[in-house]
C-alpha positions in Angstrom: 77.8 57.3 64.9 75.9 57.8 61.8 74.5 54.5 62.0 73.6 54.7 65.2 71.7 57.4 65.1 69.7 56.6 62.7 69.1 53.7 64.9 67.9 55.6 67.6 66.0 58.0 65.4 63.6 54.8 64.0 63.3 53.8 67.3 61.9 57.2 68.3 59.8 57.3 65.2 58.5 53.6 66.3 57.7 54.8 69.7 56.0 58.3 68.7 53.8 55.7 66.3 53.0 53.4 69.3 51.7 56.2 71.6 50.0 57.8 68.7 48.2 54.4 67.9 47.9 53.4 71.8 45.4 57.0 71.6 46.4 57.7 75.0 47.8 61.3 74.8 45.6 63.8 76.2 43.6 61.7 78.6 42.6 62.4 81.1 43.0 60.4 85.0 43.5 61.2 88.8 46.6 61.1 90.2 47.5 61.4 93.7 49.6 64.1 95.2 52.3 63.7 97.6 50.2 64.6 100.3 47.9 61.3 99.1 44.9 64.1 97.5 43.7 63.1 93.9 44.3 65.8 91.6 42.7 66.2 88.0 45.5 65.6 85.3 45.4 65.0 81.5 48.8 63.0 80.1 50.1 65.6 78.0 50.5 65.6 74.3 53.5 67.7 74.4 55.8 65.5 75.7 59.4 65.1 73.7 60.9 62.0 72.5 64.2 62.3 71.1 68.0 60.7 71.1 70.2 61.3 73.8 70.9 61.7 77.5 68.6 63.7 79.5 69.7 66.8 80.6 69.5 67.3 83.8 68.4 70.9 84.5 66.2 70.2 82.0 64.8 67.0 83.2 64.1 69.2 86.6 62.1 71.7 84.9 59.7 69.2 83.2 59.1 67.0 86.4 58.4 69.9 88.1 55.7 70.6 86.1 51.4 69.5 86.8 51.2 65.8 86.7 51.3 64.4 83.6 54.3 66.0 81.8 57.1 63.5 80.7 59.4 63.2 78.3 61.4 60.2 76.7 64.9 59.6 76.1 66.9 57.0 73.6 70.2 56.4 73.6 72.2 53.1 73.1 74.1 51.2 75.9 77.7 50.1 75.5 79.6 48.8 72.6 78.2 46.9 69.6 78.7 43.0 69.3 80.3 41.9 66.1 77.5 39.3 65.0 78.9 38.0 61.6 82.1 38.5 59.4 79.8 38.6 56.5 76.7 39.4 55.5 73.8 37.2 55.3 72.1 39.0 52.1 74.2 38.9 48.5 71.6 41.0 47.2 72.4 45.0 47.0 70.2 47.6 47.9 69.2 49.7 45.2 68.1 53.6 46.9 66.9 55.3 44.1 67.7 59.3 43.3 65.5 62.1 43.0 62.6 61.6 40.6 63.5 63.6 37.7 62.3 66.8 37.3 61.2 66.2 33.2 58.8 63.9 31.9 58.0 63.0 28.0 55.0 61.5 26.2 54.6 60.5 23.2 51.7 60.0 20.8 51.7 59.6 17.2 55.4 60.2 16.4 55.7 63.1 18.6 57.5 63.5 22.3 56.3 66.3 24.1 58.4 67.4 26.9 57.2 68.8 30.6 58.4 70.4 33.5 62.2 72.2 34.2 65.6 71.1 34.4 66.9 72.0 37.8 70.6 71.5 38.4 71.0 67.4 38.6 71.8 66.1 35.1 68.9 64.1 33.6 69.2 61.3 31.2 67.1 61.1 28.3 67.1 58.6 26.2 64.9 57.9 23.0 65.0 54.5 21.8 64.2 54.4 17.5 62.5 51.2 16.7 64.7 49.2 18.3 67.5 50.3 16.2 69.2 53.6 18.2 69.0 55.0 21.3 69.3 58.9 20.5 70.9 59.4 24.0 71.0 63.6 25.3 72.0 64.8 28.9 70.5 67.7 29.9 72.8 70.4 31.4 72.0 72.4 34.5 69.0 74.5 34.3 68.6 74.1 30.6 65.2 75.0 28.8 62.7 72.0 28.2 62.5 74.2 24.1 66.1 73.0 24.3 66.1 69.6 25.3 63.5 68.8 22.7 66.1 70.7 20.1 68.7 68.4 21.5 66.9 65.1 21.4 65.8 65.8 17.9 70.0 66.8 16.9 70.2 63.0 18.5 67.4 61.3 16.4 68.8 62.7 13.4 72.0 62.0 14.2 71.2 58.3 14.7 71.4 58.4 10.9 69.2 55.9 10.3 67.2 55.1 6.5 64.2 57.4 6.6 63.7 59.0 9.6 64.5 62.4 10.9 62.8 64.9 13.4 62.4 68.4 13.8 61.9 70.3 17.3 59.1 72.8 17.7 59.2 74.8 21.6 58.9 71.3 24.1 57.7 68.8 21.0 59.6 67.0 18.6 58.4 65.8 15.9 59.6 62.3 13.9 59.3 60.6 10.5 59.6 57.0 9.7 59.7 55.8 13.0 57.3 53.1 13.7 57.9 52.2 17.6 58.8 55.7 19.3 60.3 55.6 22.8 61.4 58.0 25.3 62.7 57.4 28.7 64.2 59.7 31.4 66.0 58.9 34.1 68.1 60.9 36.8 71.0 60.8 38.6 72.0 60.4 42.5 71.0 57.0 42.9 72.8 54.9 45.1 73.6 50.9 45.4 74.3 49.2 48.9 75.6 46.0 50.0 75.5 44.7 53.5 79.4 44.3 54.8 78.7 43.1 57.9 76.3 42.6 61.2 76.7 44.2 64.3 73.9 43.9 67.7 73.8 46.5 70.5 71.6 47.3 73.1 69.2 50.5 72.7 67.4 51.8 75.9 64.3 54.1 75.9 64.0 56.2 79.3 60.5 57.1 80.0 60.2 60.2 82.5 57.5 60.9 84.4 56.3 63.1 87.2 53.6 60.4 88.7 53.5 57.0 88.4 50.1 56.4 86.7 51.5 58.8 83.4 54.5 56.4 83.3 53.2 53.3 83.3 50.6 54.6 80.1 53.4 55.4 78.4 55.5 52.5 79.4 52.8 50.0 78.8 51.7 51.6 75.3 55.5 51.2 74.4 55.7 47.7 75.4 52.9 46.3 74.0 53.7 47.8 70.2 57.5 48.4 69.8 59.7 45.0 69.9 56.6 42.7 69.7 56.3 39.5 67.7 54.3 42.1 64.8 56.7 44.9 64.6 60.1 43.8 65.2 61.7 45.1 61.9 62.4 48.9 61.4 63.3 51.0 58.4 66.3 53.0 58.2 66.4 55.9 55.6 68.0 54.5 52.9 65.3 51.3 52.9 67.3 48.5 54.5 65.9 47.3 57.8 67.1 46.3 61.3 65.7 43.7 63.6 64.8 45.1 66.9 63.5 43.0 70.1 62.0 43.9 73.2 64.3 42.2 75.6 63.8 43.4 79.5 63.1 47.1 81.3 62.2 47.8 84.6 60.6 50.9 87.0 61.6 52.9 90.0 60.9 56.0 91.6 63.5 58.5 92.6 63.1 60.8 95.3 66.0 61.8 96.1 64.8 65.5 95.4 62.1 67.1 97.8 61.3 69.6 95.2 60.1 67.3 92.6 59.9 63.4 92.0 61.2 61.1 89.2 58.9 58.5 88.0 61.4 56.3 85.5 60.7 53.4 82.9 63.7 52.2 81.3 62.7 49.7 78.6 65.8 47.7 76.6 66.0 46.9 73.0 68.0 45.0 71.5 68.8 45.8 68.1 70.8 43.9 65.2 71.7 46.2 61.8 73.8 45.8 58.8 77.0 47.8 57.9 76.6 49.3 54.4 78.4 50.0 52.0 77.6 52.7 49.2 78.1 53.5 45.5 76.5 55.5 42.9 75.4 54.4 40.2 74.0 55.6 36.7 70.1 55.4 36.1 70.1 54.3 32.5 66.9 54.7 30.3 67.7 52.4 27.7 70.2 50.0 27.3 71.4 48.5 23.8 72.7 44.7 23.6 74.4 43.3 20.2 75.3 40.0 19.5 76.5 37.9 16.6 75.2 35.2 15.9 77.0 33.9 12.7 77.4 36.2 10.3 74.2 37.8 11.4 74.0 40.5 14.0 71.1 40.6 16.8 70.5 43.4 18.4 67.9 44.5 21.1 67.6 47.5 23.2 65.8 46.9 26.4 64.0 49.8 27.9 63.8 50.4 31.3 
């Protein structure tokens, strides 16, 4: 249901955006009572939009309320439709982690380091003119004085002809270094590849307690959600869904002499990508070494 919810939970995003954007909450119109007299009312900007059945007790209360209180529910309708055994995309989705908690710069030979280790590891790796990558991982909640004592242990033990460094509170210090790098990255990323296709049918329910409030929201719904400029949604992790405004209709129930049910039902139909998930390490630097005859090539490519 994961995926489904999230489903629902763009689409309620989409259709808070479209009402928001339509300007139409908080307006003000006449609406006519049931005994035909116009009464003042103002669409309110209260009203809830959220995943799920309504309840019905609750529904009640809210159409019982002045004109112009409503509230809208989505919820999908009947199984998903297998569309393809594979995916269409080869590419993976690449959701990055947290941004790391540590920065460094570097000027003239020396890294200074900023900010605090929290508990995620953090990669640091300083890349020594193209020649070692002095690689440290921090530990959790470990003191930026520390790192920089740590990174400098690296350098040095890089062991390469005429350079060294020395760590001073967050700075370290190098010698004989002529192209000084130093990159951080974190950890929790994620990478994603689409496993297969599925279509379902996705329903928003506008309630109302008077027709004209229904048909604002209804129309400001219809005109921006589903449309030929916004039929592709984001999910959380980045990857999109294609979502089409297929068909709705309107009714009024009065089945209830205490209140009456002005109702909007308004069918997507949506098609979304199974994925599937991996983590992955966020590398700072990474070091390639060839031969080439008798002579090797080496190049560290920083990222």
């Amino acid at each position: 249901m994961g995926r489904v919810n999230d489903l629902c939970l763009a689409i309620c995003n989409s259709l808070k955006g479209a009402l928001d954007e339509a300007n139409i909450l908080g307006s003000q119109y006449v609406a006519k009572t049931p005994s035909g007299d116009p009464l003042n009312a103002t669409l309110s900007p209260d009203g809830r939009i959220y995943v799920g059945n309504p309840l019905v007790p609750e529904l009640v209360k809210i159409l019982a309320e002045p004109p112009g209180t409503w509230q809208i529910s989505v919820f999908p309708l009947g199984p998903a439709k297998d569309e393809t055994a594979f995916s269409p995309y080869d590419q993976p989705l690449f959701i990055p982690g947290p941004t790391p908690s540590v920065a460094a710069s570097v000027a003239s030979g020396v890294i200074t380091f900023s900010g605090s280790v929290g508990t995620q590891p953090i990669n640091v790796h300083t890349v020594v003119d193209a020649d070692g990558d002095a690689y440290v991982q921090t530990t959790p909640n470990q003191s930026i004085d520390s790192v920089a004592s740590a990174v400098a242990a690296a350098i040095n033990a890089l062991d390469l002809p005429g350079v060294s460094a020395s760590a001073s509170g967050a700075a370290v210090t190098t010698e004989g270094i002529s192209d000084l790098r130093c990159n951080i990255g974190g950890t929790g990323s994620t990478i994603a590849y689409e496993v297969g296709r599925y279509s379902r049918s996705i329903v928003a329910t506008v309630w109302a307690n008077d027709p004209y409030a229904r048909e604002l929201l209804a129309d400001a719904i219809v005109a921006r959600v589903g449309t030929a400029f916004t039929r592709f949604l984001s999910f959380p992790d980045g990857s999109q869904f294609y979502l089409e405004n297929t068909n709705g209709g309107a009714y009024d129930d009065d089945s209830q002499s205490s209140y009456s049910a002005y109702v909007a039902r308004i069918n997507f139909t949506v098609q979304y990508g199974i994925l599937f998930t991996s983590a992955v390490s966020v590398l700072g630097a990474v070091k390639n070494e060839t031969t080439v005859g008798k002579n090797p090539e080496r190049d560290i490519y920083v990222g």
